[in-house]
C-alpha positions in Angstrom: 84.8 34.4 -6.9 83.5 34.9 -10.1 80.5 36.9 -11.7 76.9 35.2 -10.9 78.2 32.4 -8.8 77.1 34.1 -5.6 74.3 34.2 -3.3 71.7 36.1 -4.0 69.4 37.8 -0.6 66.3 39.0 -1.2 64.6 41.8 0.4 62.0 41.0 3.4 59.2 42.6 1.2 59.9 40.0 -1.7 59.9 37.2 0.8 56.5 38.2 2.1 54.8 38.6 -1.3 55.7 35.0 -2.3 54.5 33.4 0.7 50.9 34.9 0.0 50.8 34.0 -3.4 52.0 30.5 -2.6 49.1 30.1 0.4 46.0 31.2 -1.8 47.5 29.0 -5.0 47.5 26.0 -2.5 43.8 27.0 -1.2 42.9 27.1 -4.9 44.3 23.9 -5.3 42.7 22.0 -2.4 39.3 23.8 -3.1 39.4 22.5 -6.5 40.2 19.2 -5.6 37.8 18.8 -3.3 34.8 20.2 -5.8 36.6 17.1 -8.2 36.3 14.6 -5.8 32.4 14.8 -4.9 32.2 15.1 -8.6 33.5 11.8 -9.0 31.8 10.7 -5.5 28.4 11.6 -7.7 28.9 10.2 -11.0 29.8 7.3 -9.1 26.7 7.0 -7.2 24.5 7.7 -9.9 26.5 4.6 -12.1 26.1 2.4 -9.2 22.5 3.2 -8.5 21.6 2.6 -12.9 24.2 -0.6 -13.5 23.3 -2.2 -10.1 19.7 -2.8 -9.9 18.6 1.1 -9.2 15.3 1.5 -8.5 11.8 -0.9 -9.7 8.3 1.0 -10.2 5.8 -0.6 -8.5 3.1 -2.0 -10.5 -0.5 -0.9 -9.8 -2.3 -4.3 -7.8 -5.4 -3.0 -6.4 -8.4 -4.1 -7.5 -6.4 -7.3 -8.7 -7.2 -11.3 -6.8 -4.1 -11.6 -4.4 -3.2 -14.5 -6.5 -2.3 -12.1 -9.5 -1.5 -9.1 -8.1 1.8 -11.6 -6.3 2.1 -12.5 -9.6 2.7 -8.9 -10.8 4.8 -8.1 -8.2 7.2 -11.1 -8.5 7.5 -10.2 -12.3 8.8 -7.1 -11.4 11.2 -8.6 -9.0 9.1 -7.7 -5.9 7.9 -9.4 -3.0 4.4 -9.5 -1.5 3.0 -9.9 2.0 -0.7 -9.6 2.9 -0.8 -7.7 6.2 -4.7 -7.2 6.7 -7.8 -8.8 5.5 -10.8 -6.4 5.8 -14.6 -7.0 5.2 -15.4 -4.4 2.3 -17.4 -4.1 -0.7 -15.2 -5.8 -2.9 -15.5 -9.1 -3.5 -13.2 -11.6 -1.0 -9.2 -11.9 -2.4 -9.5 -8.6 -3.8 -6.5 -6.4 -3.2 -7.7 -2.8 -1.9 -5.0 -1.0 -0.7 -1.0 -1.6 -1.4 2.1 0.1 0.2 4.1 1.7 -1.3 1.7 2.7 -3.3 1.6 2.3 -7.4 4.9 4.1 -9.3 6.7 4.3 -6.1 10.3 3.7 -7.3 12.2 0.7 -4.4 15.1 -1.2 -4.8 14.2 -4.8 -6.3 12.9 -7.5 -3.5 11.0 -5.0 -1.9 8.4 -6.2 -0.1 4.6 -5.2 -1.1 2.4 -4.9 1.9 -1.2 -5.8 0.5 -4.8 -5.0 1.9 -7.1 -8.0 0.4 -10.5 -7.8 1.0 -12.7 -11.0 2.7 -15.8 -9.4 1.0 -18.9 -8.8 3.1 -19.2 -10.6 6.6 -21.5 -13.3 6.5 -24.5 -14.2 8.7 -26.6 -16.9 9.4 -30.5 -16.3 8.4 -32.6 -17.3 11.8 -35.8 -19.2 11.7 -38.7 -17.2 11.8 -41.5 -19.4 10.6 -44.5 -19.0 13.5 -43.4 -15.6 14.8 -45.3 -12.3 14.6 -43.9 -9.2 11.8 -42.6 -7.6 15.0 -40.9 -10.2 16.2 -39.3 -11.1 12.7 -38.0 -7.3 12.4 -36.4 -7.8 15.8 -34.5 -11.1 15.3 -33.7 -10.3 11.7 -32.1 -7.2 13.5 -30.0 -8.7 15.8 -28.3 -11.1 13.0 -27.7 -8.0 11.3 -30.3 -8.4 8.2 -33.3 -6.2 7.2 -36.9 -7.1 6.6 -37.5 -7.1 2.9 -40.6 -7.4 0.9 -43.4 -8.2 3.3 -46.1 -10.4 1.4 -49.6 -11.1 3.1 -51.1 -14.7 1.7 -54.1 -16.4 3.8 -53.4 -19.8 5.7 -55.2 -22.0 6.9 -52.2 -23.6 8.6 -50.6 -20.7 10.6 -52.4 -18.3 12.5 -53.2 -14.8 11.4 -50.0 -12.0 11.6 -47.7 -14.9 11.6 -44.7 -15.6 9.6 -45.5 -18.3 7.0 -42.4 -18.3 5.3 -39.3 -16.6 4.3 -36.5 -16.1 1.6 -33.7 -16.9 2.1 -34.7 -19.9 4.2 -33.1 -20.3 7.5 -29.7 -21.7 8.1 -28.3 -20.0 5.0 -25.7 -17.9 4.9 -25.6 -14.4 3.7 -24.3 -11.0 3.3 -24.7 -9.0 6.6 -27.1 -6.1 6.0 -28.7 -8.3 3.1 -32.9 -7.9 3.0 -35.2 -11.2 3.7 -38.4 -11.2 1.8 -41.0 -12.7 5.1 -44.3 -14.1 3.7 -46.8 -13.8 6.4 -50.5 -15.0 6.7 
């Protein structure tokens, strides 16, 4: 046979040193690739999330009518639902609460849970022509109203300490807690 056509043997030691430098370029390898593929996993969510729809602030509807705060909602491609009416100060179809609340980002068609407001509770004003101040105080009371202005004017019609009249008249209805102004002779 001739020069260099031959087999070559290497020594055990030579063996052994390639094997370890062969496993921790392969670990390399796979680490990297790994750290390249949830790079791409995360560019790929972020895309998806800005070209398909991503998120919608929610526009600020309280102190709005329900009828425009839907409005406003639907123009930003948002659903509304009212769950709860409430008596409250404001005045009835007034939104006062919303969830999620105003700036909130949510996917579009999100639905808008609304708080409107059926203003004060009404009550019915009681007749009180013909009965005493005391008594007055005490039905006014029970329908939930207060005694207002308390006028004294002589009669010769009803007797003396007797409700004459009263504003508002009876039958109407009112704000509970509203005053009645009771005329008496």
């Amino acid at each position: 046979m001739g020069a260099g056509t031959g087999t070559r043997v290497l020594d055990r030691t030579q063996v052994e040193d390639y094997s370890e430098r062969d496993r921790s370029r392969s670990a390399w390898y796979i680490v990297m690739t790994l750290l390249l593929l949830a790079l791409v996993a995360l560019v790929g969510w972020l895309l998806a999330g800005t070209l398909f729809g991503g998120g919608v602030d929610v526009p600020e509807v309280v102190g709005l009518d329900e009828r425009r705060a839907v409005e406003e909602l639907e123009d930003a491609g948002l659903r509304a639902r009212v769950v709860d009416e409430r008596n409250s100060r404001q005045p009835a179809g007034t939104v006062i609460e919303q969830d999620p609340e105003a700036g909130a980002s949510v996917d579009e068609n999100t639905i808008i849970e609304l708080v409107v407001s059926e203003g004060r509770r009404q009550v019915t004003v009681p007749e009180l022509a013909d009965l005493t101040l005391q008594e007055a105080r005490a039905r006014l009371r029970e329908a939930d109203l207060k005694v207002g202005d308390v006028e004294r004017q002589p009669s010769t019609e009803v007797e003396a300490d007797r409700v004459i009249s009263h504003d508002p008249g009876p039958g109407e209805e009112v704000d509970a807690g509203s005053e009645v102004d009771i005329v008496v002779s």
